[in-house]
C-alpha positions as CSV (number, residue, x, y, z in Angstrom):
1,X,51.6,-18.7,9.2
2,X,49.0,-15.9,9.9
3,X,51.0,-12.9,7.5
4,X,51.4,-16.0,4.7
5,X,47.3,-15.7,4.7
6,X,46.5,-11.9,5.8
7,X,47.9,-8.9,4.2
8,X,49.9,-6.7,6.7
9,X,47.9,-3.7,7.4
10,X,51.0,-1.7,6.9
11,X,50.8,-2.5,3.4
12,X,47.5,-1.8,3.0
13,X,48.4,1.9,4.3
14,X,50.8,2.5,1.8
15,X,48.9,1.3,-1.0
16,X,45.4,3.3,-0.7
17,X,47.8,6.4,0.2
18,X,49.9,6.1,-3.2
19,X,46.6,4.9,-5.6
20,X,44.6,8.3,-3.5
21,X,48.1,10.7,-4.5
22,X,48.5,8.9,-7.6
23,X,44.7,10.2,-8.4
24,X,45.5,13.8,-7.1
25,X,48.1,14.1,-9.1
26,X,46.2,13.5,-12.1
27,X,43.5,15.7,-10.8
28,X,45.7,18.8,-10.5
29,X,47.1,18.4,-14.2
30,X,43.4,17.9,-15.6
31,X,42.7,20.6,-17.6
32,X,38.2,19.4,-17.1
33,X,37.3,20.7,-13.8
34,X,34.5,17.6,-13.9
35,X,37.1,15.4,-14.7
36,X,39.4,16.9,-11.6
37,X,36.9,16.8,-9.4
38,X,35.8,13.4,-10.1
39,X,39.7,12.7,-9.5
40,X,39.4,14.1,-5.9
41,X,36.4,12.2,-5.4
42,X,38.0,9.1,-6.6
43,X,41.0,9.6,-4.5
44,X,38.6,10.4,-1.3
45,X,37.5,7.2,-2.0
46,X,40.6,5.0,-1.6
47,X,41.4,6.8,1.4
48,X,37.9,6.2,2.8
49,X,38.2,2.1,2.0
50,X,41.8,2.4,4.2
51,X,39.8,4.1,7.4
52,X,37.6,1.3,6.4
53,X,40.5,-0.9,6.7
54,X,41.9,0.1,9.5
55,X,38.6,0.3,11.4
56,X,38.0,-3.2,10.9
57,X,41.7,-4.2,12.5
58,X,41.2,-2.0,15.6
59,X,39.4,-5.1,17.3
60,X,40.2,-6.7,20.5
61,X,42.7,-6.1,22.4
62,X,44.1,-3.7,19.4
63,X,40.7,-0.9,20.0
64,X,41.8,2.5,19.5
65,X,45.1,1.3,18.5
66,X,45.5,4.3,16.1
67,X,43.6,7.0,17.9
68,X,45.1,10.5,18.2
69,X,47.4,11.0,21.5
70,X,49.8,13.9,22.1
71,X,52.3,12.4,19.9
72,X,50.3,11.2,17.4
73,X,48.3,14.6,16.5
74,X,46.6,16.1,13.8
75,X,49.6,16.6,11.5
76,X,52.1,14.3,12.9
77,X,53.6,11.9,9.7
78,X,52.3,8.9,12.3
79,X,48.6,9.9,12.5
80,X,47.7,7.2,9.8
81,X,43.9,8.8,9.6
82,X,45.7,12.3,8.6
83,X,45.6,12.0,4.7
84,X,41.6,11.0,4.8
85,X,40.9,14.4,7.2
86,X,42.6,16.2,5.3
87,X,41.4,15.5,1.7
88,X,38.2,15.4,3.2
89,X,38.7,18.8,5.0
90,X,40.1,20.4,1.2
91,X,37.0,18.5,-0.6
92,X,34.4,20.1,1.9
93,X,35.9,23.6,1.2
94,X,36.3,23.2,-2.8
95,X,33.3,21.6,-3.0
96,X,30.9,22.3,-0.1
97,X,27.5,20.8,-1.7
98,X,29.1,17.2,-1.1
């Protein structure tokens, strides 16, 4: 059984997008701003290991499997690659030396 020996990528989504809110949480009740902005870093982080993820499972015959189409846009809840551009997007703005 494939699923018995590979984790669902579904899964995978879920859990690097609760440990990267999970972080941001944390980073708006920090009372450090070094601390807080560590915490968005971190968070930017676990998103960027799920695009990782999810890069690596858009193989044959699955390419461009989650690329942007007129229903999955920008800000539509389906776009899985929405919470890394936007975290990214706030982090270049709050922080544009990175």
């Amino acid at each position: 059984m494939i699923w018995a020996t590979r984790p669902c990528i579904l899964s995978l989504r879920g859990e690097g997008q609760t440990n990267a809110a999970i972080l941001l949480v944390q980073a708006v009740d920090e009372p450090n701003d070094a601390k807080a902005r560590g915490l968005c870093f971190a968070a930017r982080d676990e998103l960027k290991r799920l695009e990782d993820d999810l890069r690596r499972a858009e193989r044959p015959p699955f390419e461009d499997w989650y690329r942007k189409t007129w229903i999955r846009n920008d800000n539509s809840p389906s776009n899985v690659h929405r919470s890394y551009e936007h975290v990214q997007a706030f982090l270049q703005g709050a922080f544009p030396q990175n």
